[in-house]
C-alpha positions in Angstrom: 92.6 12.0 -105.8 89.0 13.8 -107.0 87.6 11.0 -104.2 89.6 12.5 -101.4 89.4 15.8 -102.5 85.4 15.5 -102.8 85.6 13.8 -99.2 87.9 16.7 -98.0 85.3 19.0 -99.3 82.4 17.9 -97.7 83.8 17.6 -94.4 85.1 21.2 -93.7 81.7 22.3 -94.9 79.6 20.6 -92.4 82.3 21.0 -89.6 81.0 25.0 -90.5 77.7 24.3 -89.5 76.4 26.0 -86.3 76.5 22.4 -84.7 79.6 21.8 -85.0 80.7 24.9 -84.2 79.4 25.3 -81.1 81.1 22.2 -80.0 84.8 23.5 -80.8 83.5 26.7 -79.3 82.7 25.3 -76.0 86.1 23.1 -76.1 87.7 26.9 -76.7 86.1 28.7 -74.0 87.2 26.0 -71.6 91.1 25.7 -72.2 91.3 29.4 -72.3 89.3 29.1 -68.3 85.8 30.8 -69.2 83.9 31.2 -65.9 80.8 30.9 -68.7 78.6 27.9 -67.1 75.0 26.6 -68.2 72.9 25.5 -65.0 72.7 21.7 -64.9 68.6 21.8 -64.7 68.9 24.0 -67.7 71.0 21.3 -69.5 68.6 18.1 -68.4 66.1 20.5 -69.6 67.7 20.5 -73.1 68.3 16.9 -73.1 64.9 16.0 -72.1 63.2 18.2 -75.1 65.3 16.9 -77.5 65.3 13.4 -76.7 61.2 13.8 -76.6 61.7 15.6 -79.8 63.1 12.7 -81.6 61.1 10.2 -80.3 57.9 12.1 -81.1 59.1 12.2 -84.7 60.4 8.5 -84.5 56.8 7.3 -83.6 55.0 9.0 -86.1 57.4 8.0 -88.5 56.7 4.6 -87.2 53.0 4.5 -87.3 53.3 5.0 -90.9 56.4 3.1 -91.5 56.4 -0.3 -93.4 57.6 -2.4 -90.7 59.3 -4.8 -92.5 62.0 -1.4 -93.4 62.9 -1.0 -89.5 63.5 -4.7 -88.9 66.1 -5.0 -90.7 68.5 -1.8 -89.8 66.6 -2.3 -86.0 68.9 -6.0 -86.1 71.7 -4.0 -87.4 71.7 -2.0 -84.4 71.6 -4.7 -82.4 74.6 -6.2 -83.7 76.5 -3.3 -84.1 76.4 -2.4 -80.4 77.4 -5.9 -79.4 80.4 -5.9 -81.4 81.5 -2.5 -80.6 81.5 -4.3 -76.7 82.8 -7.4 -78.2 85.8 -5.7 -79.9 86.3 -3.7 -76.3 86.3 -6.9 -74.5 89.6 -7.9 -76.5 91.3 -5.1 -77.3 91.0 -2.2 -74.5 90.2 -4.9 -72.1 93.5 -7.0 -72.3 95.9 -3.9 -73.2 99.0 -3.1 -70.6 97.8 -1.5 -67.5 94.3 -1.8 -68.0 91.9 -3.7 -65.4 89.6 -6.1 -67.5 86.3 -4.7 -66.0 87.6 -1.5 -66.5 88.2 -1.7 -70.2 84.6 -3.3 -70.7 83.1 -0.7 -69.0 84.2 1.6 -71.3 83.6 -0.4 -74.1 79.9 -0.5 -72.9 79.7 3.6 -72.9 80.8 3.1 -76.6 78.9 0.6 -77.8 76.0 2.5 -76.4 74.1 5.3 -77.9 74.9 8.7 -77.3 71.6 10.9 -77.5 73.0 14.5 -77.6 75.5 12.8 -80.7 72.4 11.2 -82.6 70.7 14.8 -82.0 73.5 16.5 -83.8 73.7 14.1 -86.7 70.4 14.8 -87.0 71.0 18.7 -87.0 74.0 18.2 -89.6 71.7 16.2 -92.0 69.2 18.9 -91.7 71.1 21.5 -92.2 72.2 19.7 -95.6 68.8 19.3 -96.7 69.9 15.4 -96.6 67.0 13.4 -96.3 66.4 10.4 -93.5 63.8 7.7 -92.5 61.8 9.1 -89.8 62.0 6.2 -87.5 65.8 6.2 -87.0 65.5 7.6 -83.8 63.9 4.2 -82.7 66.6 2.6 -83.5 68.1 4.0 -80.6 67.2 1.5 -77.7 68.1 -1.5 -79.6 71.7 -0.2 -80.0 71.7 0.9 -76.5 70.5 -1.8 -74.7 71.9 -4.3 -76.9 75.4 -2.9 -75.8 75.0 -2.3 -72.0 73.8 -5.1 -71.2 76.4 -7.1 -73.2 78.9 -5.1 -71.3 77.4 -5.8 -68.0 77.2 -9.1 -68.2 81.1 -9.6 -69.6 82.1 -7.4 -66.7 80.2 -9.4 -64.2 82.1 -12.7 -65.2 85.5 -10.7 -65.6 84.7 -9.9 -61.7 83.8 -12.8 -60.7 87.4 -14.6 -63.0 89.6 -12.4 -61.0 87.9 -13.0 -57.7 88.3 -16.5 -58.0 91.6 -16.5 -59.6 93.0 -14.5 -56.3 91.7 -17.4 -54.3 93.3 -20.2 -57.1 90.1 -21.3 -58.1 88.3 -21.9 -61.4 85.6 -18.7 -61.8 82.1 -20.2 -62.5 78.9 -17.4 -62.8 75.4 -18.4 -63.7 73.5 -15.5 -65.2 69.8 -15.9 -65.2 66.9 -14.2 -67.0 64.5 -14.3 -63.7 63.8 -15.3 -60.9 66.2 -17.4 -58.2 68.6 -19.7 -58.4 71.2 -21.2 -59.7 73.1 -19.7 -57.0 74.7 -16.8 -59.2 73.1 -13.4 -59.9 69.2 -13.6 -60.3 67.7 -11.7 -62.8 70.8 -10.3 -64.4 70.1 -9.5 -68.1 66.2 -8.6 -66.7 67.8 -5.9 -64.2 70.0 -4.3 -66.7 67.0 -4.0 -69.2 64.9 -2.2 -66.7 67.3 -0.3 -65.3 68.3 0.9 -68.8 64.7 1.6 -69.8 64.2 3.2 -66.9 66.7 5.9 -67.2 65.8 9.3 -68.0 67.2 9.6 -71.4 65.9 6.0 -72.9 62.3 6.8 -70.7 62.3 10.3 -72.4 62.8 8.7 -75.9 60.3 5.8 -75.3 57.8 8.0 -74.0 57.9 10.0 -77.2 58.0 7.4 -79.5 55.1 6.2 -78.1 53.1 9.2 -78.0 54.0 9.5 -81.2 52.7 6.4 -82.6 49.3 6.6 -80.3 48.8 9.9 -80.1 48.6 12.5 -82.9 51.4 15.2 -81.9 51.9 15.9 -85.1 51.3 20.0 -84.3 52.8 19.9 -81.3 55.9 19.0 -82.8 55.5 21.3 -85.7 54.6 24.5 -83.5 56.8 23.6 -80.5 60.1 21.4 -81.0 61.0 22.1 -84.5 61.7 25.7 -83.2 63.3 24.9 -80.6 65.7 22.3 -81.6 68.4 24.2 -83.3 68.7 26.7 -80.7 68.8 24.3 -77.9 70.6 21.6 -79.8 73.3 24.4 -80.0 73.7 25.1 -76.4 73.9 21.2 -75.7 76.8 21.1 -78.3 78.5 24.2 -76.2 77.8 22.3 -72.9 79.3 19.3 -74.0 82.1 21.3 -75.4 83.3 22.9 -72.2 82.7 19.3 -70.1 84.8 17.2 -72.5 87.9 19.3 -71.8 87.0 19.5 -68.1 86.9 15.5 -68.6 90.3 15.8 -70.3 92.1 16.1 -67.1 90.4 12.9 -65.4 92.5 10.3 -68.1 95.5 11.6 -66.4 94.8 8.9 -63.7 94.5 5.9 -66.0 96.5 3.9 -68.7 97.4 5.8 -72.1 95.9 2.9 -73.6 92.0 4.6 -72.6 93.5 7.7 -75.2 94.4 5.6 -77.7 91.3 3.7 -77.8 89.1 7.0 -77.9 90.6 8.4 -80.5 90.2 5.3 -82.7 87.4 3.9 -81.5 84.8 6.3 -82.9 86.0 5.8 -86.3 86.0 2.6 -86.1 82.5 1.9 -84.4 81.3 4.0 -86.8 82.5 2.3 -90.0 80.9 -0.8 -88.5 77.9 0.8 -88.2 78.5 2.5 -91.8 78.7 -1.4 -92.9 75.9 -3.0 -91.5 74.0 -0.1 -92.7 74.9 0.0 -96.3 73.6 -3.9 -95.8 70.3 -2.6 -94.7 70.2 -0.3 -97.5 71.0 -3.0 -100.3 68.4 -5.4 -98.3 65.6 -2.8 -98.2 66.7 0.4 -99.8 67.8 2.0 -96.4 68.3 5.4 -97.4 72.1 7.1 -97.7 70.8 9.8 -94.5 70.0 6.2 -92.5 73.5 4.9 -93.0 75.0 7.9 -91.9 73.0 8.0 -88.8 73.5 4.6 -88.0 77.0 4.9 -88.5 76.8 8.1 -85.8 74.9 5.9 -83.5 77.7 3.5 -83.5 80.9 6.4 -83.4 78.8 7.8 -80.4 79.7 7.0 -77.1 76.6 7.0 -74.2 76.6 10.8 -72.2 73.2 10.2 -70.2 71.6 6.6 -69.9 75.3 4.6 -70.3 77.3 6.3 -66.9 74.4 5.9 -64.3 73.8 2.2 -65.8 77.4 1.1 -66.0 78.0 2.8 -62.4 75.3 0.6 -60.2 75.4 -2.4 -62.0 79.6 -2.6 -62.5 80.5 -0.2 -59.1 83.8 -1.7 -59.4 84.7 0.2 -62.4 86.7 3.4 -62.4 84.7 6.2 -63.5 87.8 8.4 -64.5 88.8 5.4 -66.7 84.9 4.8 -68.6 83.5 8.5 -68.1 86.8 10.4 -69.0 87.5 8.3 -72.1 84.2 8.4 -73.5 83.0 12.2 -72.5 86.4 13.5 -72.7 87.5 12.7 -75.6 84.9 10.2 -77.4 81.7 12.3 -78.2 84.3 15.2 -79.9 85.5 12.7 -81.8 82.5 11.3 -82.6 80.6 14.6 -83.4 83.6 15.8 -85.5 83.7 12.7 -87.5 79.9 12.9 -89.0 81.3 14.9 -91.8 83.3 11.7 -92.6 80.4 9.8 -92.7 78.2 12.3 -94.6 81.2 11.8 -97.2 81.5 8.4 -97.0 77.4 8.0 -98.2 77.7 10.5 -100.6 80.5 8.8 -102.1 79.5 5.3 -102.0 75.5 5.9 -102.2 74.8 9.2 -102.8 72.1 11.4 -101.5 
């Protein structure tokens, strides 16, 4: 009972803190049909400073890094976004009214890495004076990648299996790295890479991780972004308040099953992560802050590289179905749960 009540404790705390509270905020000014509205050049603006933010302090953090410590939660990530996609691929996938490509889809946007979700685990931890590796923010492409293209690829051959099947015939699909040939889809996995690293969010990350590991930004950070993330980071949390219940309305037009699985998925994505990070941290002393992050990473659902990806390279996919599930109800969830996971580490690991 002291366990739960402890656990209990520590989450209504941090769902007090500004970042949080902006979130519900947002959510609130929406259902009661605030005309309040944030320019969308102002909100790629935010995105694009705090993504550059965290990559900046990723590299630096990586230049001094012992690089033997980010291998092993950088495989973790990995493997936690494949089996988030893996899990989606037979559960959501195969449930009652639910087209297979469909469910994948969706269970690419999950597996992938929200930015704006990482962001405000990071605030959360900050705000708790809970300390973190540095380099956790590179851990963000491998989870991201790692899932989308995973996704992709199942969706491609679920395509081409119901294609087939409508025509009574066995589906066959050759997926190649490069190149011609084979007579299936050239170059699939290299596509979805570059397409993925090309996207504004992961290009705005990668950029700054790499500044930050050639350059020396360490003032520029200092006198510029760590000002400006809480403030921004707060009207990003009210944004994404106000579009999730706009998004609310769009599962309306697919199977219950997409609720269900938003809900739940999450939590569950981000025990997973919680696991494999609490391995990291017995292999290499991965710190209690990394495990919760890790563990955000993998409750977060992809808001900015994820849609576009999923979108050209699955076009067969209903957007109400993989946007509405993950936006609408996914990153709430997801945000809400940190204090779980701040819990969860404090209890089993402590800070």
């Amino acid at each position: 009972m002291e366990f739960l009540s402890d656990l209990l404790t520590t989450m209504v705390t941090q769902l007090q803190k500004p970042t949080l509270s902006f979130l519900i905020g947002g959510m609130v000014l929406a259902a009661l049909g605030s005309q309040f509205k944030v320019p969308d050049a102002i909100y790629k603006f935010i995105v694009m400073v705090l993504l550059l933010k965290v990559g900046l302090e990723a590299g630096i953090s990586v230049r001094e890094a012992d690089l033997a410590q980010l291998l092993v939660p950088a495989i973790a990530a990995m493997v936690t976004g494949i089996a988030i996609v893996l899990i989606g691929a037979v559960t959501l996938a195969r449930a009652r009214g639910v087209s297979p490509v469909d469910g994948i889809a969706t269970s690419g946007l999950f597996g992938a890495v929200s930015a704006s979700t990482l962001a405000a685990g990071m605030a959360v931890m900050q705000d708790g004076g809970l300390p973190y590796e540095g380099f956790i923010g590179a851990l963000y492409p491998f989870m991201d990648i790692a899932a989308l293209v995973t996704a992709i690829v199942l969706g491609r051959l679920a395509t081409a299996r119901t294609a087939t099947s409508g025509q009574g015939g066995a589906a066959t699909m050759t997926l190649s790295f490069g190149g011609a040939g084979g007579g299936g889809h050239p170059g699939v996995v290299k596509e979805i890479i570059t397409d993925t690293l090309r996207s504004s969010a992961v290009s705005a990350l990668l950029l700054g991780l790499i500044l930050g590991i050639v350059a020396r930004p360490d003032a520029v950070v200092e006198s510029f972004y760590d000002p400006l993330f809480s403030g921004l980071l707060s009207l990003l949390m009210l944004i994404l308040g106000m579009e999730a219940w706009s998004r609310l309305s769009e599962l309306r037009k697919v199977a219950h099953a997409y609720i269900a699985y938003a809900v739940a998925a999450p939590i569950v994505h981000g025990l997973i992560g919680f696991g494999l990070g609490l391995v990291a941290h017995y292999l290499t002393g991965f710190s209690a802050g990394g495990v919760v992050l890790l563990a955000v990473m993998a409750a977060s659902s992809s808001d900015i590289s994820g849609p576009p990806t999923i979108r050209g390279a699955l076009p067969e996919a209903n957007p109400s179905a993989y946007i509405g599930s993950s936006t609408g109800i996914g990153t709430p969830v997801a945000i809400l749960s940190i204090p779980l996971f701040v819990a969860l580490a404090d209890a089993v690991i402590g800070f």
